[in-house]
N, C-alpha and C positions, 0 to 999 in steps of 0.2 A: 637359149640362155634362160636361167631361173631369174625371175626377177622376184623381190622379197616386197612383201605383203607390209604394209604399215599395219602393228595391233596398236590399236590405242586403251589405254587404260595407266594405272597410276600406280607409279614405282614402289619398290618396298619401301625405300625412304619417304616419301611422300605420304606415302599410308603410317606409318611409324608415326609421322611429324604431326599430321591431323589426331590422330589418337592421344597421344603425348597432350599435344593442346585441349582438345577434349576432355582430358583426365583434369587439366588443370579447372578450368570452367567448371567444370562438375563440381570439384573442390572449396573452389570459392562460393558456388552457390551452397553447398552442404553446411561451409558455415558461418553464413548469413542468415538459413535457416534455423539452423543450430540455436542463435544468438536470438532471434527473434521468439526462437519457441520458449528459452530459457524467460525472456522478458516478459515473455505473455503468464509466466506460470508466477511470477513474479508479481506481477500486476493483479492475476487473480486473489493471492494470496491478502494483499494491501485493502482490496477491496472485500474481502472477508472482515477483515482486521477492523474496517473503518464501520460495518455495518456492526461488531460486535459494539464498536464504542458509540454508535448510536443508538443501540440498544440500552446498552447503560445508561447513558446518558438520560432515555428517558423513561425508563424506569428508576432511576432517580427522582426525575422531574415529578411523578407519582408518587413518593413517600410523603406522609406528614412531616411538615417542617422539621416536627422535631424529632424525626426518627434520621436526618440526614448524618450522615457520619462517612469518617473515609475508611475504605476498604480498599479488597485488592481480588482479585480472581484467577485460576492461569484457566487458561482453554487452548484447547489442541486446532491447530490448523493443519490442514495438507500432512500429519503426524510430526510437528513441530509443535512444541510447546510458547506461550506467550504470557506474559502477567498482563493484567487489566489492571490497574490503581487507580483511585478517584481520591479525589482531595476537595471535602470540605469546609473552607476557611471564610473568617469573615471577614467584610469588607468596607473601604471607604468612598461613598461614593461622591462626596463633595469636595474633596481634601484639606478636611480641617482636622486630618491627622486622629480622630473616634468613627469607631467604625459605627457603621447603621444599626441599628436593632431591627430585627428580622429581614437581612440582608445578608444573604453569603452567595460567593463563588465556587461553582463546582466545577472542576478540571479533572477529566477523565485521559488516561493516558495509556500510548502500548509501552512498558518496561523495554529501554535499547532501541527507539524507533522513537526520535526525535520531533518528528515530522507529523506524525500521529496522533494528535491531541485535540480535544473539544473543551469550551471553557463555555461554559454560562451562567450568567446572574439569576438568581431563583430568590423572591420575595415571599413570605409566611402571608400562606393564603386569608389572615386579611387583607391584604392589599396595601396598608397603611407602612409607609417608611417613614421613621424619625428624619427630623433634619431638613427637610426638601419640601 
């Protein structure tokens, strides 16, 4: 009599079912990847952005008092377009409602990005502020 050989190895279904599963795994990690590389490109972008407005910022801080004025600039990132705005204005620093003499706030800002802003107080390099 024949007697039959046990093969061992792994059905078409089983093979199908590991695969199948596999495809999915693969999947999800493609886009977790995906999401994270988008984030990353994202992030670089913001930190462009924020070094442009430090930039500003302190070249700003560099003009004679009295050349400060507000402006605006676009510059290209990543080949996106962005405005730079900076705003000028004077300020009260005691709140008795008259602003200071040679005292203003300069607020530099990205156009559409909320989030993105630098403000500082800059005093007319005498040193001397009315009031205080």
């Amino acid at each position: 009599m024949f007697t039959k050989k046990k093969i061992r190895g792994f059905t078409l279904v089983e093979v199908l079912l590991a695969s199948a599963l596999l495809a999915l795994m693969a999947g999800g990690f493609a886009t977790l990847y995906s999401s994270g590389l988008n984030s990353l490109v994202s992030q670089k972008d913001r930190v462009i952005l924020n070094s442009q407005l430090s930039s500003r910022m302190e070249e700003l801080e560099s003009r004679e008092f009295s050349n400060l004025t507000n402006g605006s600039e676009v510059i290209t990132v990543e080949s996106e377009s962005y405005t730079i705005n900076w705003t000028v204005a004077p300020v009260d620093l005691d709140g008795d409602t008259y602003t200071e003499a040679g005292v203003v706030q300069v607020t530099v800002s990205v156009a559409g990005i909320s989030d993105l802003t630098l403000t500082n107080i800059i005093v007319n390099s005498s040193g001397q502020v009315g009031k205080i």
